[in-house]
C-alpha positions in Angstrom: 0.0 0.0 0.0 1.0 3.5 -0.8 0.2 7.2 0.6 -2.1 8.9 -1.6 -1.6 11.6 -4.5 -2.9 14.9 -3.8 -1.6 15.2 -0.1 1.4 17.4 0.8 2.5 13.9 2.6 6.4 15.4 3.4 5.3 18.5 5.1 2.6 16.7 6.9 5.0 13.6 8.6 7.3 16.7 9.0 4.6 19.0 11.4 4.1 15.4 12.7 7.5 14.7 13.8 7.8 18.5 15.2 4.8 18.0 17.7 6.0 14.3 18.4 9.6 15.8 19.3 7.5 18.7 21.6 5.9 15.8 23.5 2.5 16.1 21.8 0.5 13.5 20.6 -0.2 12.8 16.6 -3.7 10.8 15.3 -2.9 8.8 12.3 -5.1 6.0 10.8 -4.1 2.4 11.3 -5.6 -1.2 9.9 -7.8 -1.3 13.3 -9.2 1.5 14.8 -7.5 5.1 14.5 -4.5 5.5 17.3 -2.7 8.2 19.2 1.0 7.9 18.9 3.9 9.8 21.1 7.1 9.6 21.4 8.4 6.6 24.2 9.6 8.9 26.7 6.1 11.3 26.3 4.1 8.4 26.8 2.6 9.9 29.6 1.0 13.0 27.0 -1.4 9.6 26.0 -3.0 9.2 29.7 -3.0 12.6 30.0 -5.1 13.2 26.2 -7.4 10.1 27.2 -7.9 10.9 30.7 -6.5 7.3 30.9 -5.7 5.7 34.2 -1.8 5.6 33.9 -1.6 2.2 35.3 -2.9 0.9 31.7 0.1 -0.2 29.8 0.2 1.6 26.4 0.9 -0.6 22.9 4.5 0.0 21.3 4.2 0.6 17.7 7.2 -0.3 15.2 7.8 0.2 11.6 8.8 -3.5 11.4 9.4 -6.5 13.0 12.9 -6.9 12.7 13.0 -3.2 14.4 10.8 -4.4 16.9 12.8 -7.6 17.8 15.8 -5.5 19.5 13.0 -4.8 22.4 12.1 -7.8 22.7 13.6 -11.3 24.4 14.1 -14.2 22.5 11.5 -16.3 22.6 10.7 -19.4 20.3 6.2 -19.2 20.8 6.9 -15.0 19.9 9.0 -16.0 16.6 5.8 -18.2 15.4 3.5 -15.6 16.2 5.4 -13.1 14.7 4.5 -14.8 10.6 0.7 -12.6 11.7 3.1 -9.4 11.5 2.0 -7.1 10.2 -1.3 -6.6 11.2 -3.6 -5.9 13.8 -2.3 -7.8 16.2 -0.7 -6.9 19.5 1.9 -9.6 21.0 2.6 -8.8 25.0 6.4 -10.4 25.2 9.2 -9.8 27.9 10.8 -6.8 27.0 14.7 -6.4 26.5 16.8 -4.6 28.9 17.1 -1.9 26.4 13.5 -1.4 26.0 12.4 2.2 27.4 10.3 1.7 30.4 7.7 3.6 29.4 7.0 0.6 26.6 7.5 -2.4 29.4 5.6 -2.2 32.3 6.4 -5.1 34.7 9.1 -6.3 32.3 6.7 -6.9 29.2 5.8 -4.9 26.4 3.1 -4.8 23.6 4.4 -5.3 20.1 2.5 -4.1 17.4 3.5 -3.6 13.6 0.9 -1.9 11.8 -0.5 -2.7 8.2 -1.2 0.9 7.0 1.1 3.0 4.8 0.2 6.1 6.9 1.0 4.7 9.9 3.9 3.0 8.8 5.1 6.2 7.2 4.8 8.0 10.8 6.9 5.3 11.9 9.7 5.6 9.8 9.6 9.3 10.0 9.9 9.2 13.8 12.6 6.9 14.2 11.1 3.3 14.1 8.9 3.4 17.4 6.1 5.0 19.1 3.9 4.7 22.2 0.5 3.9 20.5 -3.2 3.4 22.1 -6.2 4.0 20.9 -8.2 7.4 19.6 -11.0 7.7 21.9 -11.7 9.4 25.5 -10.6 6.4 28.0 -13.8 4.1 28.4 -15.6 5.4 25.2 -15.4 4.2 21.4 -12.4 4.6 19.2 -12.6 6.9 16.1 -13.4 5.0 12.8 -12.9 7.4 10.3 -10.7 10.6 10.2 -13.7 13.4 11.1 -14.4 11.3 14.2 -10.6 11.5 14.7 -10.9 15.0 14.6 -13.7 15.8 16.6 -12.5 13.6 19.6 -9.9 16.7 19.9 -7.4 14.8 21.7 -4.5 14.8 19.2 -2.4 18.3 18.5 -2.2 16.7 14.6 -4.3 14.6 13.1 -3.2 12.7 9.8 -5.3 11.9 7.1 -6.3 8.1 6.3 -4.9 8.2 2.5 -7.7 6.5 1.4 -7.5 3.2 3.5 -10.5 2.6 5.5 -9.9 1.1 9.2 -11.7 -2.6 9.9 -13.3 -0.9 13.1 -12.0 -3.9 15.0 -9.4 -3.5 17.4 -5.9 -5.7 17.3 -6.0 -9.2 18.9 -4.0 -8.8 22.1 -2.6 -12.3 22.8 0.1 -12.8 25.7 3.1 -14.6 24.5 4.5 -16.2 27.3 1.3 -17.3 29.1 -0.1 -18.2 25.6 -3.5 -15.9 26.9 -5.7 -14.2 24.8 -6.1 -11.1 26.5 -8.6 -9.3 24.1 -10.3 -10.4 20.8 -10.0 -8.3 17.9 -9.3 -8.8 14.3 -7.2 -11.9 14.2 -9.3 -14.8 15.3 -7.3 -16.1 18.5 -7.8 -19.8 17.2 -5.6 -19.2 14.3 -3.1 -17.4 16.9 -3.6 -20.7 19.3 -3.3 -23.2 16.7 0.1 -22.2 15.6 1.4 -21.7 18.7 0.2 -25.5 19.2 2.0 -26.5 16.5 5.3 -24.7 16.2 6.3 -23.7 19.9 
């Protein structure tokens, strides 16, 4: 998938990465449901634009899974799981000691690697990694569409969705390491379960 033509995408990833470098937050469309992405160590800006309980881990997003794998720990059941990625799916894995701890709560972090050019291309633009959650109030619906992203008023940017509509289900949130699902979304967990049963 590609940005589309007709958008002024440089300048926009460049305001993007300005207010991401400020410690703002940046909306931008994803495969799921639209997000809200700061940088690792602004995490915090998140809660704070959610009105989000802090104790709630937050997802980390990467622009790739072998970017993603140097904050992570080896682990043989996270290596099968890891043939779903990308896509909207959200693998909670023990985090490597050089994972900020903003990302690893309690020693694990969420691994996500979007399937969605814009998001992928905020991503790349803001070095590989972001704190990610979802673009709604805390306890309410997450946007679907870019004008809902909008009106929620919780991002400083909002980025448009070049064209690629979001599923409107959320990522499938399976723990590695206790091989749990933890939330259903839009990979069925029995595919997740049955390959874990066969190759780890």
């Amino acid at each position: 998938m590609e940005l589309g033509a007709g958008v002024p995408w440089a300048a926009l990833l460049d305001d993007a990465a300005r207010v991401l470098a400020r410690g703002g937050v940046v909306a931008y469309p994803s495969e799921t449901v639209w997000g809200l992405a700061a940088l690792p160590d602004a995490a915090e800006a998140l809660f704070v634009a959610k009105g989000r309980d802090g104790g709630k881990p937050v997802q980390a997003s990467f622009v790739s899974l072998a970017f993603a794998r140097a904050f992570v720990q080896p682990d043989a059941a996270f290596d099968v799981l890891a043939s779903f990625l990308p896509g909207p799916l959200t693998l909670v894995t023990g985090a490597a000691a050089g994972c900020p701890a903003s990302l690893a709560p309690g020693g694990q972090v969420g691994v996500r690697v979007p399937d969605h050019p814009v998001a992928l291309a905020l991503l790349e633009r803001a070095g590989g990694v972001l704190a990610t959650t979802s673009c709604n109030p805390s306890g309410q619906v997450a946007a679907l569409t870019e004008a809902q992203a909008r009106a929620m008023g919780l991002a400083d940017l909002v980025l448009p969705d070049a064209g690629v509509r979001a599923l409107g289900l959320p990522s499938t949130v399976l723990d590695v390491p206790g091989r749990r699902v933890v939330r259903e979304g839009a990979v069925p967990s029995a595919a997740l379960l049955a390959a874990l049963s066969g190759g780890a």
